[in-house]
N, C-alpha and C positions, 0 to 999 in steps of 0.2 A: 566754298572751295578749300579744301584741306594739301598739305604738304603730302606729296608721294614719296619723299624722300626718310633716310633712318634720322631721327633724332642724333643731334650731336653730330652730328654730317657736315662737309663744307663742300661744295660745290665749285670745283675748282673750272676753269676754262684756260686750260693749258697750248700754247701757241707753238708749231714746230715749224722748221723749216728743212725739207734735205733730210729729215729722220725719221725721226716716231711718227707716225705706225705704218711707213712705208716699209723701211728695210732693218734686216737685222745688223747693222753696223756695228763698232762701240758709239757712233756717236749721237745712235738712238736706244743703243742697251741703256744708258742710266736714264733716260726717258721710262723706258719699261719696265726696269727695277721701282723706280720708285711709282707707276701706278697698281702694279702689283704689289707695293708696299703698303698701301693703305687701300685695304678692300673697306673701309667703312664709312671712307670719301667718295663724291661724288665727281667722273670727270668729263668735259666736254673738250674732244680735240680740235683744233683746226689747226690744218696742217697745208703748208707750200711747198709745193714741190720743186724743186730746181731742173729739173728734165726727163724728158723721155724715159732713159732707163730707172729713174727713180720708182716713176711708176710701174714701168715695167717687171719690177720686183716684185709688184704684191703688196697688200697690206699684210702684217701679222696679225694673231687672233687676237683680240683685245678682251678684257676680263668684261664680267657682266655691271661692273658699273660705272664703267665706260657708258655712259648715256649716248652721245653721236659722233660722229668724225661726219667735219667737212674739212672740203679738198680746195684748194683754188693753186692756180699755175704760175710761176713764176718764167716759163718758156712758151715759145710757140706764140701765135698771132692770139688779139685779142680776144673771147668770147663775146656772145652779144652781138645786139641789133646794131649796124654805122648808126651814127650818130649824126641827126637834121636837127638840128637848135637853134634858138633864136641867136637876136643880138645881145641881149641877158647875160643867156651864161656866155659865152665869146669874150664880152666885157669881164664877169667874174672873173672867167678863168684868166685873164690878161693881167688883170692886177694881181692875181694871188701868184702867179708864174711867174710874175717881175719880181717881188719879194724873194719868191724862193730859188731865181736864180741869180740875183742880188748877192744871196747869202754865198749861193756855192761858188760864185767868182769871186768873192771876196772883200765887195767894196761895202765901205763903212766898216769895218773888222770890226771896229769896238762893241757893236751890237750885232754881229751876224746870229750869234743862238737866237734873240729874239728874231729876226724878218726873218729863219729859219722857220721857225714853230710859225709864225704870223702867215706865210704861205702857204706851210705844211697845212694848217687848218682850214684856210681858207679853202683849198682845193680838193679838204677830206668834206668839205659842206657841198662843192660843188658834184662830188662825187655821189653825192646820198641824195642830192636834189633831183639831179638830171642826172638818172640812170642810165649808163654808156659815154657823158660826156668825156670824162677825165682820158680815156685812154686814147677816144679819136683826136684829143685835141692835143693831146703830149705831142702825136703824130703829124701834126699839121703846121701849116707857116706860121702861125702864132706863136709855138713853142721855139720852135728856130729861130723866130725874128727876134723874140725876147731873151733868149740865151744869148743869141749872138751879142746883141746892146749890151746885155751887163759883162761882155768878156770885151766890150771894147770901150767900158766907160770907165773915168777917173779913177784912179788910185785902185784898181785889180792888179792882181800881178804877174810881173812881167812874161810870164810864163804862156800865157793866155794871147798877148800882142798878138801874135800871128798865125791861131787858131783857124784851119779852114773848114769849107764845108763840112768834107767829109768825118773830121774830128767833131764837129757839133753834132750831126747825123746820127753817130755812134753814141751819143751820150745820149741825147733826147731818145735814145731806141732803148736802153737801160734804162734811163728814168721811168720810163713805160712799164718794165716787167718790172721794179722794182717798189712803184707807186701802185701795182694793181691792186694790193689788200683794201687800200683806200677806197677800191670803188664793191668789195666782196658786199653783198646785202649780210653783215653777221651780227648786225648793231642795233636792235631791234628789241623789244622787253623779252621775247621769247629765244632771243641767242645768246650773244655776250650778255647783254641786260640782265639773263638770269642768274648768275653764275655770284658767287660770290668775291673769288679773285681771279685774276688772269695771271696765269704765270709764263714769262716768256721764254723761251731755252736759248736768247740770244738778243742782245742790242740792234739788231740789223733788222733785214724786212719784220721779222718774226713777231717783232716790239710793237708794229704798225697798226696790228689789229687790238693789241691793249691799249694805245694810246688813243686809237677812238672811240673805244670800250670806256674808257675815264673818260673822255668828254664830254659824250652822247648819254651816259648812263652812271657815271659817278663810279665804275666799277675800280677797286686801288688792283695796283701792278705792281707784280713780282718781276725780277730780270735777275734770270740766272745764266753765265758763261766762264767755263772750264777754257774756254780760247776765244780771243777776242773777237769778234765778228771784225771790225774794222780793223785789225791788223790784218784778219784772213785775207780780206779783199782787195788792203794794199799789195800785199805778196801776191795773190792771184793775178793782180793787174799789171806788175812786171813780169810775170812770166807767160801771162800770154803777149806781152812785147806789143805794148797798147803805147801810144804816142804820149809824150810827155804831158799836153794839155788835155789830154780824155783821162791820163791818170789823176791827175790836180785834180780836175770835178769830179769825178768819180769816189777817188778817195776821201773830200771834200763831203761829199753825197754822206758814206758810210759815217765819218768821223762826227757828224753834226747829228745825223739822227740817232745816234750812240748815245752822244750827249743828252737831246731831247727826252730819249726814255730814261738814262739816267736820273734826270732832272725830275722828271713825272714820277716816277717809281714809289712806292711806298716804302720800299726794300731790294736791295742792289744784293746778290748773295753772289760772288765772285767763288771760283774754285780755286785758286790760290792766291798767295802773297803776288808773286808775278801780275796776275792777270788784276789784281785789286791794283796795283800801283798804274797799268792803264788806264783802267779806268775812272780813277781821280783824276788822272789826266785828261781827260776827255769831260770832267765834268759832275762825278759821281759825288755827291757829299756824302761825307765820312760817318755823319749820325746817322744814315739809315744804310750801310754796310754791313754783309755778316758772311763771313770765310764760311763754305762748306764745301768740303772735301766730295770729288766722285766718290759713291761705294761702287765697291767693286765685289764682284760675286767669289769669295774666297773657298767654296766651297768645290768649287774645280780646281785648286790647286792644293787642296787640303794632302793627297794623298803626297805627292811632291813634297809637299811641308815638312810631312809627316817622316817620309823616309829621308831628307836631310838630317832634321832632328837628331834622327835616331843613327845615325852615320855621326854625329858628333858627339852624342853620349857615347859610342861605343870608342871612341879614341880612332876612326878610321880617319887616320889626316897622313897618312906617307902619300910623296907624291906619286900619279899615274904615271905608268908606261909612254901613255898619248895624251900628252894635256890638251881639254879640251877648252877653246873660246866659240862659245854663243850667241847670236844675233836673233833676235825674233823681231819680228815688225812689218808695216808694209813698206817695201823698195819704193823709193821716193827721192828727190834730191835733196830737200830736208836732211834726212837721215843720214845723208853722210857715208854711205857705203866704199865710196872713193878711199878718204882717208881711215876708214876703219880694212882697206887690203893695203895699203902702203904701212899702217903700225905694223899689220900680220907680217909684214914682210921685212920689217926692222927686228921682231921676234922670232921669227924663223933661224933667224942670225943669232940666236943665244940660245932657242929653247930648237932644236932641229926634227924633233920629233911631235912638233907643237900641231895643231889641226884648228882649222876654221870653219864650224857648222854655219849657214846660214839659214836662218828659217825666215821664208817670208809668205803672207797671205798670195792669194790669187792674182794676178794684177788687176786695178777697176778698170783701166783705161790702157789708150795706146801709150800714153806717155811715160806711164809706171813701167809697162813692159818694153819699152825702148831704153828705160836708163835700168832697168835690172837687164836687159841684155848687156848694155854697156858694160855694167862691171863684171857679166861674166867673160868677158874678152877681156877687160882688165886683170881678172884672175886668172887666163888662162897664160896670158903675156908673161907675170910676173912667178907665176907658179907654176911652170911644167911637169906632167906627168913624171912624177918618180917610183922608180924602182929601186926597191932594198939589193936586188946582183941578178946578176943577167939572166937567169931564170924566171924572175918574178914580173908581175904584170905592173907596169905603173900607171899610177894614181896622184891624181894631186892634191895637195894637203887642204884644201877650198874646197867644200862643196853647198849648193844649192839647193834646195828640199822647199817644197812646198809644206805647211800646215795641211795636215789631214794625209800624209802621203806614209809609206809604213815605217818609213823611221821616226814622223816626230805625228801621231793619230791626232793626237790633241795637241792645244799651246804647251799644257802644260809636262806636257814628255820631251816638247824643246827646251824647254828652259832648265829640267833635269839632266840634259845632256849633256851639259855645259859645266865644267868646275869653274870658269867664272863667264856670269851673264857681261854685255859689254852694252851698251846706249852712245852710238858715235854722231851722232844728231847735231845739224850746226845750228836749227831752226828746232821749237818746240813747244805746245803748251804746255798740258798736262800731262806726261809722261806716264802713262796707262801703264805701256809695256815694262818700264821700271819697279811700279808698283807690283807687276803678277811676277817681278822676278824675284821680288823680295816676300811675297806670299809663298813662294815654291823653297825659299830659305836659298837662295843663292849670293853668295858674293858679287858684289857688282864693281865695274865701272863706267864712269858715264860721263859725257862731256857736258861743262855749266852753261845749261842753257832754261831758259824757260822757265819751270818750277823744281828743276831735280833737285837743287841745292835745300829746299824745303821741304822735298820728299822725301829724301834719302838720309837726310839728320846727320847724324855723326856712324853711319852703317855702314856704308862704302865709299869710296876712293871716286874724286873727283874732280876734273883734270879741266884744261881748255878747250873750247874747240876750235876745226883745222890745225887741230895739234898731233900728227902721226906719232912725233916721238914722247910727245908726256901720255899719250894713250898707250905706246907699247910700253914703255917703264913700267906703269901702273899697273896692267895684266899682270908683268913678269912678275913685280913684288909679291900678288896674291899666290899666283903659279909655284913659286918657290918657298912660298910661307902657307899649305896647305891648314896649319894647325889658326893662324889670323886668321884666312879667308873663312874657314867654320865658322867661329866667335862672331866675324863680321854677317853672315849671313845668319845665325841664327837670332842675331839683334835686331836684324833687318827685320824680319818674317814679323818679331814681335811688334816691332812699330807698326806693320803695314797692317795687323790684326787689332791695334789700339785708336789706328787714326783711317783707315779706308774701309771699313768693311760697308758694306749695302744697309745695317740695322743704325751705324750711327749716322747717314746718312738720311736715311726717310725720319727718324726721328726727329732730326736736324728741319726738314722740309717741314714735317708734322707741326710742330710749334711753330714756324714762320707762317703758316698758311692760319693757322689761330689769333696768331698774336697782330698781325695784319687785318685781319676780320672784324676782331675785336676793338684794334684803331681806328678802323679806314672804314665804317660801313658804306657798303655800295646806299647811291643816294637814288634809290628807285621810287619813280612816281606814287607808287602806291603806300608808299614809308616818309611822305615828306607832307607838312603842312602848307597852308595857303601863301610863306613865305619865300617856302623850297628849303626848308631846315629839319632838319630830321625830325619824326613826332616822336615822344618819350616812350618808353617800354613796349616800341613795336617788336624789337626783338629782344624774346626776355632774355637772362643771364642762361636760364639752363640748356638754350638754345646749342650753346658752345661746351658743355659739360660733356667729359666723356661717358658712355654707358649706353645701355637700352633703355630710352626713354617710351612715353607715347606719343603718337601722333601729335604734330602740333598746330592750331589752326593758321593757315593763312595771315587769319588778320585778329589778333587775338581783343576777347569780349573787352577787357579794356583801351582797346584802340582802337580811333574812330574810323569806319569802313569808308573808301572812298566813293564816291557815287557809280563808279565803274562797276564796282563788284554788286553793288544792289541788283534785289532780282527786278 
């Protein structure tokens, strides 16, 4: 049996959730960039989807050594035969359920990461044992009877006293879709087992499948997050206005198995300072940490760039007729669109002929397109249609424009439109749209949130958030100091081409997925001795060399064959 694969190949088993290779998002583009960054790796997807319309999307086309994509659901009723089992698993499942909802009520604090992990596993065995168990039983009086115990026994907190049905109900229904990977069959010598590392795009379910991957088959994990998964979920779960005790567990849920894969990880690779400093917080040790910036595809904004540049070599800095403020992003309440019409509107008062482009994506949902209607009533309140004298049509200094619509075709004709781009964000990871405005060479201002202060260096102006008047100040300074606002933008462009592009990025990944490899070898049966210890020179040195090698065998003539592979 010989190796199908190129010499010098790694074989990755990359874990998505909500992204790659469903939809073209950003927050499955640096998924795609970087498997299209190494066409001489090997990848296996498996990906969860978070709902209906995700699927509904499509897969995108994946390069040719993409070897499989599997799919498993994170929504909708279980798949699978009900579940008739004995009293065995019943009992399994009972002690390992008490554990893990032990953990997420909180009693014993001082050990909850351990009877976290001690559940977590317990219920990933029962799930691999008795196929279908786990999810009818999440379902069932046993899970109910047991959550409820550990929210009403000694030293939980107070939060949880008075916990009812229908708050346990909703949690046990979550725990369900979000333990499903546990029961996916991908754990097996011919799925995860083969693969050299798992890389996960998120601490949250997406971890779930590396970390039984490392269990079941010694495979080491990568975790990579540009935004926290458990802070995601906190904020999710106050805005769907979930009751304070389904939040505690819940959030409780996300915050603990963060930890877990933290903890298991070979290599935590955080997308900025921001997002590294939650992550020790939840648990991450520092020695196997490593900052790697999103790349971002610079080559769409190249032309942008290109003609800023070239507008500041030429000395063009008098200021415009109609100075223009820029907003590109998706409407969200994140974002702050509120306070970023009330600055416009403290600037209108000094600069009168000042204009407010907004550019925003599509809406995904009703709730996007509920609060970007919101604030175009807000702008219509504060902004009335004007007119230059009574002949003229009026117009309001605020307008709305979709991306892709003919004033802004591309992002990056919005964020040229703009003499200065603006980020009013009260909430934020990793600030994408910061970074394509500093690729397009624009002066920015941006509110301190998230990672900007990291990203933006010493290039542009930046102010508080829910702060209308240190946001309009800030504009005006640039607005009226066209010859700064240049300088500052064209220092911008050069950082964002020295620290985000897409090449320092996969090369980034590239040596983590090596240097990992070459640590952590996956401990697969056919590579270990009668002890379960690796055997020596199963995988030789040139294995990991870069180049065109030759084929290499399976089970090389100095390595003893195990009786499996015999003919």
């Amino acid at each position: 049996m010989w190796r199908t694969r190129r010499a010098g190949s790694v074989r990755i088993g990359l874990l998505t959730e909500g992204g790659y290779p469903y939809a073209r998002s950003e927050g499955s583009a640096w998924c795609e960039r970087l498997v299209s960054g190494l066409p001489r790796h090997e990848f296996d997807v498996y990906a969860l989807s978070r709902s209906a319309r995700t699927e509904a999307a499509g897969l995108v086309r994946t390069p040719s050594h993409v070897c499989r994509v599997r799919q498993e659901r994170l929504w909708g009723a279980p798949a699978g035969e009900p579940f008739r089992g004995g009293r065995a698993a019943r009992g399994a499942f009972r002690e390992g359920f008490r554990e893990f909802a032990g953990a997420l009520a909180g009693g014993g604090t001082e050990r909850r990461a351990d009877r976290f992990a001690c559940g977590l596993y317990a219920l990933a065995d029962l799930a691999q044992e008795c196929p279908g168990a786990l999810p009818a039983l999440l379902r069932g009086d046993e899970a109910l009877g047991e959550l409820e115990a550990a929210c009403r026994a000694p030293g939980v907190r107070p939060v949880l006293a008075d916990i009812v049905v229908t708050e346990l109900l909703a949690v046990v229904d979550e725990l369900e879709r979000v333990l499903r990977p546990l029961s996916a069959r991908w754990y097996g010598p011919a799925e995860l087992g083969a693969v050299d590392v798992c890389h996960a795009v998120s601490g949250g379910p997406a971890a779930l499948p590396g970390l039984l991957a490392k269990r079941f088959c010694g495979t080491p994990l990568i975790v990579t997050e540009y935004t926290v998964r458990a802070r995601e979920a906190l904020l999710a779960h106050r805005a769907a206005g979930l009751p304070p005790a389904v939040r505690a567990l819940l959030g409780d849920l996300h915050r603990l198995l963060s930890g877990e894969a933290y903890r298991r990880a070979a290599l935590v690779t955080p997308g900025s300072a921001h997002v590294r400093r939650w992550q020790e917080r939840c648990g991450a040790p520092k020695e196997r940490m490593r900052t790697i910036h999103p790349g971002i595809d610079a080559g769409r904004f190249a032309r942008a760039g290109a003609a800023a540049e070239a507008a500041a070599d030429a000395e063009e800095q008098a200021a415009h007729a109609e100075p223009t403020i820029a907003w590109v992003g998706r409407a969200d309440p994140a974002k702050d669109l509120v306070a970023l019409l009330h600055a416009f509107h403290a600037i209108r008062r000094e600069e009168p002929r000042a204009r407010l482009r907004i550019f925003h994506a599509r809406p995904a949902d009703e709730r996007a397109a509920g609060y970007l209607g919101h604030c175009r009533m807000l702008a219509a309140q504060l902004f009335p249609d004007e007119a230059a004298d009574a002949h003229a049509v009026g117009e309001s200094p605020v307008s709305f424009e979709e991306i892709g619509s003919p004033g802004a075709p591309e992002a990056a004709d919005a964020y040229a439109a703009g003499d200065v781009v603006v980020l009013s964000s009260c909430a934020e990871g990793f600030p994408l749209s910061l970074v394509e405005a500093m690729f397009c060479g624009r002066p920015t201002v941006s509110t301190d949130v998230g990672a900007v202060r990291e990203v933006i260096g010493g290039t542009g102006l930046v102010v508080p958030p829910r702060n209308p008047k240190a946001l309009a100040g800030a504009a005006l300074d640039l607005l009226r100091g066209p010859g700064r606002a240049a300088r500052l933008g064209a220092a911008a462009r050069e950082r964002a081409l020295a620290l985000f592009t897409v090449s320092a990025s996969v090369d980034a990944f590239r040596e983590s997925y090596l240097g990992v490899v070459a640590h952590h070898p996956a401990r697969r049966p056919a590579l270990l001795d009668a002890q379960g210890d690796p055997r020596p020179f199963t995988t030789p040195a040139e294995f990991l060399a870069p180049g065109r090698l030759a084929p290499t065998p399976a089970h090389p003539v100095w390595a003893p064959v195990p009786e499996t592979a015999r003919p």
